[in-house]
C-alpha positions in Angstrom: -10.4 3.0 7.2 -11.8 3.0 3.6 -9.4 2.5 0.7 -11.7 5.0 -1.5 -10.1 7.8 1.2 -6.6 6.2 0.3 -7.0 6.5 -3.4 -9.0 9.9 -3.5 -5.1 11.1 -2.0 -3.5 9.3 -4.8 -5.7 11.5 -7.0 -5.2 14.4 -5.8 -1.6 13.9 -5.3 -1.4 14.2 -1.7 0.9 10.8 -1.0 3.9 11.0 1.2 6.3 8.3 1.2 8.3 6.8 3.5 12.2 6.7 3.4 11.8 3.3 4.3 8.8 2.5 1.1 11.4 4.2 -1.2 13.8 1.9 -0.1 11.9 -1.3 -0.4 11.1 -0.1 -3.7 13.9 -0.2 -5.3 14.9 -3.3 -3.8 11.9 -4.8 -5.6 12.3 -3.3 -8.2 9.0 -1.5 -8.0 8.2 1.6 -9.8 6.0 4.0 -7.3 4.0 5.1 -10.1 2.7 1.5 -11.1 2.1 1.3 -6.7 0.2 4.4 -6.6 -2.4 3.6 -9.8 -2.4 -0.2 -10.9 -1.6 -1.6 -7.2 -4.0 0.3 -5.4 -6.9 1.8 -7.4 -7.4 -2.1 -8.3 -6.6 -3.4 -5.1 -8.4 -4.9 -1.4 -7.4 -4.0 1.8 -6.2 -7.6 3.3 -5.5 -6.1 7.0 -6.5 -2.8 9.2 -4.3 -1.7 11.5 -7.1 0.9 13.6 -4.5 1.6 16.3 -1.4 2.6 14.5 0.6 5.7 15.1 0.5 8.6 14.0 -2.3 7.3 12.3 -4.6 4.5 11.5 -3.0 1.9 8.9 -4.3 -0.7 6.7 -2.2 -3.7 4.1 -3.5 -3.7 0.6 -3.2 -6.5 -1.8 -2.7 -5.3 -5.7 -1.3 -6.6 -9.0 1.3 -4.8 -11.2 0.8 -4.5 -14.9 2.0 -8.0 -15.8 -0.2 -9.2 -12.8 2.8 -9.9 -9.8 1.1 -9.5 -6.7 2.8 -6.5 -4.4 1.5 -5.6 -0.9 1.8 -2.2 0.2 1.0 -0.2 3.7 -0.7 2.8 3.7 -1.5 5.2 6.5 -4.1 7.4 6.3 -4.5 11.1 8.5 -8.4 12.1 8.1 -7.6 15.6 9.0 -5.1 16.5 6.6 -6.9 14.1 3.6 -3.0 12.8 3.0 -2.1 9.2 2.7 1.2 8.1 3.3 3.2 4.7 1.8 4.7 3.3 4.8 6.6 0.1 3.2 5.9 -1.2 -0.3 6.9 -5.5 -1.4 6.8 -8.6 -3.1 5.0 -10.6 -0.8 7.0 -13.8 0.0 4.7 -16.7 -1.3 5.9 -19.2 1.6 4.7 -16.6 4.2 1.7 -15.6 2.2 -1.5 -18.1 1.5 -3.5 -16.8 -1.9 -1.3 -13.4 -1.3 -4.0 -12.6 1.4 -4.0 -14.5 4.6 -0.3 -15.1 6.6 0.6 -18.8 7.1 
């Protein structure tokens, strides 16, 4: 999985998001906008996740505006070019070493 392919959807506007992602949102307080263009385009992929379903899966580590780190899932279907946001959060720091490896 490639993150370029993930943001090339972003782009182009083919994102769906999960009821779950839209509810972890807003319990974050996290504006999907600022997830889809600050989080992302400037983000890593921390973990793949080749043998997901319905499709393959990967973690990315990004950094709002005001630089507060957010980890959010992304699947990704090659056929249709779509990415979907499967969960979006504030990674917890006591689970999370340097945001990018789990204790």
């Amino acid at each position: 999985m490639d993150i370029e392919e993930i943001i090339a959807a972003i782009d182009a506007g083919r994102i769906v998001s999960s009821r779950h992602s839209l509810r972890e949102a807003a319990a974050d307080n996290l504006v999907l906008g600022e997830v889809y263009l600050s989080v992302v385009e400037g983000g890593e992929m921390i973990e793949e996740y080749l043998n997901a379903y319905p499709a393959p899966a990967c973690l990315i580590l990004g950094f709002n505006t005001i630089g507060e780190p957010i980890h959010s899932v992304w699947g990704y279907d090659r056929i249709a070019q779509v990415a979907r946001l499967i969960t979006v959060y504030r990674p917890d720091p006591n689970r999370w070493l340097n945001w990018r490896i789990r204790k």
